[in-house]
N, C-alpha and C positions, 0 to 999 in steps of 0.2 A: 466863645469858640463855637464854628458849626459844628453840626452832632458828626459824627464818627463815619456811617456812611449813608450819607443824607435824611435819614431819618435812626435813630440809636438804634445799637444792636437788637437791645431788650423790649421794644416797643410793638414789635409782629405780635399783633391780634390782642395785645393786651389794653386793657381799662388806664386809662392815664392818669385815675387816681386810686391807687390797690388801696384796701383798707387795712394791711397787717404790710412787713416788710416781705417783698418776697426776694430770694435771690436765683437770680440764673450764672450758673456754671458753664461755660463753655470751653473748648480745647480745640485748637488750629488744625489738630492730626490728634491722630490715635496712639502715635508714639509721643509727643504731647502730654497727652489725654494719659498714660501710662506711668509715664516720669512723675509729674502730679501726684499721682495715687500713693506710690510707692514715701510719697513725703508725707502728704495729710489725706484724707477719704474726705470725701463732698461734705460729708455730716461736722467733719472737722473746721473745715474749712468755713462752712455757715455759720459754725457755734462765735469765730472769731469775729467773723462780721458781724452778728447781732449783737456782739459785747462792744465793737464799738460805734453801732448804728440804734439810735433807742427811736427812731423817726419811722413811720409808711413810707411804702413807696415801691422801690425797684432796684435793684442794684445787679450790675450783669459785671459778671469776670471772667477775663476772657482769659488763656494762657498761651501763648503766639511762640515761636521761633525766633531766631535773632532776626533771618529774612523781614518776617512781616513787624517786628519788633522796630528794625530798622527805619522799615517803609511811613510804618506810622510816626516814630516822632520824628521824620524830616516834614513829611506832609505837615505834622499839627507844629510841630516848633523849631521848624527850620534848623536842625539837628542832623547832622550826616551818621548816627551810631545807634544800634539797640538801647534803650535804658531800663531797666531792673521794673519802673512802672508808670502807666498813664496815667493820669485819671479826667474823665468827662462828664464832669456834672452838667444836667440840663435842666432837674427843677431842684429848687428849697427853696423849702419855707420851717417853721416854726412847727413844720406837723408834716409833711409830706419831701422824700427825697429821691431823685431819679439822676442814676450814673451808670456809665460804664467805667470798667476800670481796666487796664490791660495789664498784663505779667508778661515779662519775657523770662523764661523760664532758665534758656540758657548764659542770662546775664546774673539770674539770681543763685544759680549754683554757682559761679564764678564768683561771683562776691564771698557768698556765703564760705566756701572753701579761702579765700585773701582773708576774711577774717577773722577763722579760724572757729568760723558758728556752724550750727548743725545747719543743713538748707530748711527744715523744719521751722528752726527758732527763726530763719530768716527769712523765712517766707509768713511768718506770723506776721512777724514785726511788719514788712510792706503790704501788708492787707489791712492793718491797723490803720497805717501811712497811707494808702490810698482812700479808705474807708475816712477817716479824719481830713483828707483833702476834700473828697467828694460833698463834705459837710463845710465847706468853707475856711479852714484852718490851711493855715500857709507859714513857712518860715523862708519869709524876705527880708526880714529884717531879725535882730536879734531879738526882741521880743515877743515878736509873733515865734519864732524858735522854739524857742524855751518855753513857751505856751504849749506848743504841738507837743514837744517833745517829752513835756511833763504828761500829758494826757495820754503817749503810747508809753511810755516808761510804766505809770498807773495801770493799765489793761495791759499790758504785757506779764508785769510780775505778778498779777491777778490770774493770769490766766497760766502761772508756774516758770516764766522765760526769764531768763537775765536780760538785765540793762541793756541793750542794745547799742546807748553807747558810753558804757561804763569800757575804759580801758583793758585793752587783753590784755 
């Protein structure tokens, strides 16, 4: 997939090989930017990414609108609708990982409310999910599935969340 907007978000002026994980936080607006907070703090948010990223590198999340939510997955997967998350990995390897990952923020409190989960627990859970795509994990088939899905079930209830998809 080409990077995101010709060259990754995360990429402006940085080392294209960091030697610890770092993560960039980004927000579309400041009402964005607001909404976020009020669910998890930056410091929150990172703790979950490094519990499921143990790799160098780089990892940017962004948290977008439905608008740019939308715009992006028709551009990247010919998709006419916002979806809950991106993800654009550009490098892995065995020691080194570089992604962007996108949130729509107003798909994941719709969800989160349809499933009757905090947007908290549910915003964990899709940063796991993106975080575990960004690292090559995919369920296309059912046992790639159930691979992914035992790995954020494991870091989720590690990190205090219920099953995510343990029936309501």
């Amino acid at each position: 997939m080409n990077s995101l907007l010709r060259t990754p978000i995360n990429m402006a002026g940085k080392q294209s090989s960091p030697s610890k994980l770092e993560i960039d936080i980004q927000f579309a607006s400041t009402a964005i930017e607001e909404k976020v907070l009020t669910i998890a703090s930056q410091a929150v948010i990172k703790k979950w990414v490094k519990a499921a990223v143990h790799l160098n590198g780089l990892i940017t999340l962004r948290f977008v609108n439905a608008v740019e939510g939308k715009k992006l997955n028709f551009a990247f997967r010919s998709k006419d609708y916002a979806t809950n998350v991106l993800t654009f990995p550009y490098e892995l390897s065995n020691k080194t990982l570089t992604a962007d990952i996108i949130f729509c923020l107003p798909v994941i409190q719709k969800e989160a409310s349809e499933q009757n989960k905090t947007a908290k627990a549910h915003l964990a859970h899709l940063i796991i999910h993106g975080c575990l795509h960004a690292q090559g994990l995919d369920h296309e088939n059912d046992k790639e599935a159930k691979k992914m899905e035992s790995k954020e079930i494991t870091l989720l209830t590690s990190m205090g969340f219920a099953n995510p998809y343990a029936p309501i």
